[in-house]
N, C-alpha and C positions, 0 to 999 in steps of 0.2 A: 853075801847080800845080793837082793839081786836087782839090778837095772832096773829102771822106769821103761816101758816101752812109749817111742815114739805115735803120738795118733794124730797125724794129721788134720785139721778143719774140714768141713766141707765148703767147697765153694761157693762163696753168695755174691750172684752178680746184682753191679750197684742198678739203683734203680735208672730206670729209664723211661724216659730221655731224663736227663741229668739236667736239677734245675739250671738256668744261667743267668747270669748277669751281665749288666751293660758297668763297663769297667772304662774309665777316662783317667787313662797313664800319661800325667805328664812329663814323664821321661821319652816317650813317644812323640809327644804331642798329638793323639789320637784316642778314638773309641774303641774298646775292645768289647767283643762277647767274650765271657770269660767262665768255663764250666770246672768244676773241679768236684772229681771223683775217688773217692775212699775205696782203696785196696783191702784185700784180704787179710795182707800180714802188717794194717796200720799205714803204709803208703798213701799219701798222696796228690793224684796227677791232678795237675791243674793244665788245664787247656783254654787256647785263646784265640779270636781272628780278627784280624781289623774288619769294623763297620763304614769306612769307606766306600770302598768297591759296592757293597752291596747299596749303602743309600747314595751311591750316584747314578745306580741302576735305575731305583725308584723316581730320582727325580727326573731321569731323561724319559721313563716310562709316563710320569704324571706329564711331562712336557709334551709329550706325544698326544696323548691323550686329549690335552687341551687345546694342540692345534689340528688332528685328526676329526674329533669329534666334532669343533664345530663345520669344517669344512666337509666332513658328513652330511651336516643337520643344510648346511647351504646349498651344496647339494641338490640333495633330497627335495629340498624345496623348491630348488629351480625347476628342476624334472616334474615334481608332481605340477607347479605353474601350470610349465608348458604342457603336461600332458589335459588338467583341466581346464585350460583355455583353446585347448584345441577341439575338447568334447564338445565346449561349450558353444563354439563359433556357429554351429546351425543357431542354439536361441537367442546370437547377437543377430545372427539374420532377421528371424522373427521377429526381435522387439526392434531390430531398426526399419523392416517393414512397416509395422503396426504405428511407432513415429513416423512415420510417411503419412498413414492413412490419416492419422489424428490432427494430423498439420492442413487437413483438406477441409474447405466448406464443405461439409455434408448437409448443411442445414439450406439449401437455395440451390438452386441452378444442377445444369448435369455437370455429373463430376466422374472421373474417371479412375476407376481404382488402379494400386499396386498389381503384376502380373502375379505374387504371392513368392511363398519360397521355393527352391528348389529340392529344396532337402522333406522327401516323403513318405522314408523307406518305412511301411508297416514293419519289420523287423529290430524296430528301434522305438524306444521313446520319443528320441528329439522325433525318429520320423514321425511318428504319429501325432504328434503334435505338428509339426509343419504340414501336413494332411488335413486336417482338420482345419489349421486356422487357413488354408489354402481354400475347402469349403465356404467356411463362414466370409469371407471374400467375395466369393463367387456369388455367396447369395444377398451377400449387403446390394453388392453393384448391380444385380439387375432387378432387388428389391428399389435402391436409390432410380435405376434406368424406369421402372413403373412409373416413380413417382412423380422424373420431371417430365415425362409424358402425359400424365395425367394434370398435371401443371399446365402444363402449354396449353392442351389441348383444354382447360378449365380457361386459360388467358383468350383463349383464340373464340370462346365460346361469349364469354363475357365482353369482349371488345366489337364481335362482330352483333350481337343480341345489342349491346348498346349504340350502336349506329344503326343499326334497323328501326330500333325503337324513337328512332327521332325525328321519322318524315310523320307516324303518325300521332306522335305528342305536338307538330307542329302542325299539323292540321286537324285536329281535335281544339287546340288552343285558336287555331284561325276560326274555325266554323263557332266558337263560342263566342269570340269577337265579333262577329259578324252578327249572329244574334245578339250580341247586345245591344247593336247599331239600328237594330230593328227601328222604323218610326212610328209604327203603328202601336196600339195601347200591349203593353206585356204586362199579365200578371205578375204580381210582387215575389210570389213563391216562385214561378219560373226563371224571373230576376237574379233569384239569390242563388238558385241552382247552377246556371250558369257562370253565375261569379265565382263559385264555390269549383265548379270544373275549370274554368279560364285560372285561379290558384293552384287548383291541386296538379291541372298539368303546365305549369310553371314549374311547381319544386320537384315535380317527376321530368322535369327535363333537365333542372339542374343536379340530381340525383345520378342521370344518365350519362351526362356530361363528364360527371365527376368520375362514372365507372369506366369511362373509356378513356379516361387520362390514367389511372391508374391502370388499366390494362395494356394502355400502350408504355408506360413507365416500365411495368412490371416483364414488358417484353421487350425491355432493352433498346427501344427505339434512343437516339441523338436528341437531344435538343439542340437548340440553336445555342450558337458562341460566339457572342460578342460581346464589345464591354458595355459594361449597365453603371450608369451612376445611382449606386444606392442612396447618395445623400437626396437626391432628387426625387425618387424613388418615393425616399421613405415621408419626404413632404409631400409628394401629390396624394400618398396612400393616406394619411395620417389628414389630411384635409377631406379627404371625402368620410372619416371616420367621422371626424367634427360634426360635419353636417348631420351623416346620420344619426350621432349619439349627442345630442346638442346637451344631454342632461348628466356629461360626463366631463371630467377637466382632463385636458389631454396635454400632455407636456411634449419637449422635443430637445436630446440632446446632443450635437450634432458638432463635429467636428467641423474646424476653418475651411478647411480644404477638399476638393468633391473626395471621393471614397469611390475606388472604380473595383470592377469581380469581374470575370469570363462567367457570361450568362445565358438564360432565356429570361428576358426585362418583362415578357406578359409573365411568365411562369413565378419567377420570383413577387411581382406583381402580387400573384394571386397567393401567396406565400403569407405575405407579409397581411394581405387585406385578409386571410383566413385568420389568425395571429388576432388584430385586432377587432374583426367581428368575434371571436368568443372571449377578448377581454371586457368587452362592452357589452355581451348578451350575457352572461354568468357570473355579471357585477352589481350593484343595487346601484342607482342614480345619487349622482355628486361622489364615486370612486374617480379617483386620482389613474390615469395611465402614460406610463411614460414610454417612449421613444428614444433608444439612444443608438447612437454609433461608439463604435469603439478599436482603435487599432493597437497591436501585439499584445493581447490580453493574456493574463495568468489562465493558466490548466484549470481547469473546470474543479469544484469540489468535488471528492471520489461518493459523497453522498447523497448527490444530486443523482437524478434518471437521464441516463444519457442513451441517443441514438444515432444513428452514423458511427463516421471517425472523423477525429479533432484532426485538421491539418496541422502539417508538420513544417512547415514554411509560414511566411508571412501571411496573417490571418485578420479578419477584419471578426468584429461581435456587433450584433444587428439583436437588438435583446426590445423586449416588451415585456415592461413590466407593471401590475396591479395591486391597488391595495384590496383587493376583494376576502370572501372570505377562507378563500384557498382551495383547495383540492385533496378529497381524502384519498389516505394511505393506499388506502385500498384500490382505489382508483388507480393511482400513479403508476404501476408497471402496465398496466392496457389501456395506456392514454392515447397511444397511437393506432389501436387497434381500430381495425375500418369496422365501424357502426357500433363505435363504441361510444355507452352514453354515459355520464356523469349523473351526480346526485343534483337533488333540486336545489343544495343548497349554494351555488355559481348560479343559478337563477333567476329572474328578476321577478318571477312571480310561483304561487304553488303549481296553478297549470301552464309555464313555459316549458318548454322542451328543454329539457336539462343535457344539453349535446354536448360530448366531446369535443366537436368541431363542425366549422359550419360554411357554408359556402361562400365565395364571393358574392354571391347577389343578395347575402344575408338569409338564405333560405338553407334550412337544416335540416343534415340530411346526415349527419352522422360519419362524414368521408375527409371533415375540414383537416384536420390532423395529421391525419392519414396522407391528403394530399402533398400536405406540409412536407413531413416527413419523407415519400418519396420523392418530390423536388430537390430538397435538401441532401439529399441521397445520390441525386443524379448529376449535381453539381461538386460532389466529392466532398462534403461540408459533411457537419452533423449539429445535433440539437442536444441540451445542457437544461433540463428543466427544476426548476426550483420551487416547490410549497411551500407554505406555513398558513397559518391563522395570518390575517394582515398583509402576507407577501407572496405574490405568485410571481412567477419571472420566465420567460421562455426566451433562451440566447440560442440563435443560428451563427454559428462558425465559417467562416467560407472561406476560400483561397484567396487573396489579395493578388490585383492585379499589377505586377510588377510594373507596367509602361502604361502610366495615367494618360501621358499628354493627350492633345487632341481633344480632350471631352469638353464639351461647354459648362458653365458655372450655374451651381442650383440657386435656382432664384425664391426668392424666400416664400415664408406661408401667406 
């Protein structure tokens, strides 16, 4: 009989990689990977590693991770900061330049620009922009240097033509005088022609008057400083209104005690009598005008028109106010504007002259306001005006004179 012969298998290697598992031996007390592999001849191998070592790896790697990365990201950020604030330092120059210039009255008097930046290099952005705004500089200020040249020399032209003009407005007004004093028979029409030239150079001398006080204002001239008792003041001004406006109720509201300002007493004078010739020329007869004084008054309403600046210390309110029938809207931002006129309806008749403002000698000339206002200006004061249907109100602000005594007591109306 004969044998079987031996035939060996062929080898079949197991597959690979060999799945695994995660195996938790509590006889250990640990994690194991655990892979287990089928031999050829039926064996088999089971294999295992603890998971320790490797997830303490991971956690020192994630721990790293989290404090490397952000002190990366911090870093990072500091550097790129400093490196963008350092690009950037030419256009803090520029705009803290440009807040220089914008901090300047450009609107008045000569003014004197920033020398510009340094920073101009055409190889660059920032430079070319610090180039440029170094230009537009260059031509603001000697566009601004034109114009207070031309200013001046408009002030010097207007102050000096108005002092010319007033040897022969006063001897035009003499020589009319003079013929009217004629004794012999004058015809009637030559009468009135004369009368008619002795008026019209009247208001053309108080016209002239008026341009060389605002030409000497406007040219910086001093006034005089001393103390003025306003309470006084405003009863001697307010008594010569009476008279002339005998068809008008005029009130008077007047603190105990006098009310003293560092002044010009004719200037302010003429302030207060501009003030109330156009509340009594731009009102109908039997309006109500009142007179007040007032010491440390509240901030003006932000909706009222104001002009000047409000003192910031002890302040006195010098207000006139009307029942008339107010002042349109439209009106009210160029109320101060010199030869500016109002509607007819502040008028006491259709053919009045509907003036913004009117002279002390009650003649209108379109400058009264305007006066006002630079007086008021020159004394460091400002003006608070107020409309409506029914209420018109003009309040002067003025610096209160710390050291009353000495002044004499206002004696009444």
């Amino acid at each position: 009989m004969a044998l079987p012969v031996y035939q060996p298998k062929p080898y079949q290697p197991p597959p690979w990689p060999a799945p695994a598992y995660s195996v938790n031996l509590t006889s250990l007390d640990a994690d194991y990977r655990v892979t287990a592999v089928a031999g050829h001849d039926g064996d088999i191998l089971i294999t295992g590693l603890p998971m320790s070592g490797v997830e303490s790896t991971l956690r020192q790697v994630a721990l790293a991770e989290l404090i490397v990365f952000p002190c990366v990201l911090l870093l990072a950020g500091v550097l790129g900061t400093a490196l963008v604030r350092l690009s950037l330092r030419p256009l803090r120059r520029v705009a803290a330049t440009a807040a220089r210039v914008a901090e300047l009255p450009l609107d008045e008097g000569e003014v004197s620009l920033p020398s510009g930046v340094p920073d101009s290099d055409p190889r660059t952005e920032v430079g070319r922009l610090g180039a440029a705004f170094n230009r537009m500089l260059y031509h603001v200020e000697r566009a601004l240097g034109r114009r207070a040249a031309s200013e001046a020399r408009l002030r010097r032209f207007a102050a000096d033509a108005s002092h010319e003009l007033r040897t022969p407005l006063s001897a035009i007004r003499g020589y009319s005088e003079l013929a009217l004093r004629h004794r012999g028979p004058v015809p009637q029409d030559v009468t009135h022609a004369l009368r008619r030239i002795q008026s019209e150079s009247e208001r053309m001398g108080v016209l002239v008057d008026d341009l060389l006080l605002l030409a000497r204002l406007d040219a910086g001239r001093p006034l005089e400083r001393e103390p003025v008792d306003l309470t006084r003041l405003v009863i001697e001004t307010t008594s010569d209104a009476r008279v002339a406006r005998a068809d008008h109720r005029w009130q008077l509201d007047l603190p105990d005690e006098p009310v003293l300002v560092e002044g010009d007493q004719h200037r302010l004078h003429q302030v207060l009598a501009n003030l109330l010739s156009n509340a009594g020329k731009h009102t109908p007869p039997g309006s109500t005008v009142s007179v007040a004084l007032a010491l440390g008054v509240t901030p003006p309403d932000t909706s009222s028109v104001r002009r000047g600046v409000v003192p910031s210390g002890p302040r006195v309110e010098l207000s006139v106010t009307d029942d008339g029938p107010g002042i349109s809207p439209e009106l009210l931002p160029e109320l101060f504007e010199r030869f500016s006129r109002g509607e007819a309806g502040r008028a006491r008749g259709a053919d009045a002259d509907a003036d913004a403002g009117a002279g002390a000698a009650g003649k209108s000339t379109g400058l009264g306001l305007a006066i006002v206002d630079a007086v008021v200006a020159a004394h460091g004061g400002g003006i608070v005006v107020t409309s409506r249907p029914g209420m018109t109100r003009f309040a002067i602000l003025l610096p209160l004179l710390r050291e009353p005594a000495g002044q004499p007591e206002a004696s009444p109306v």
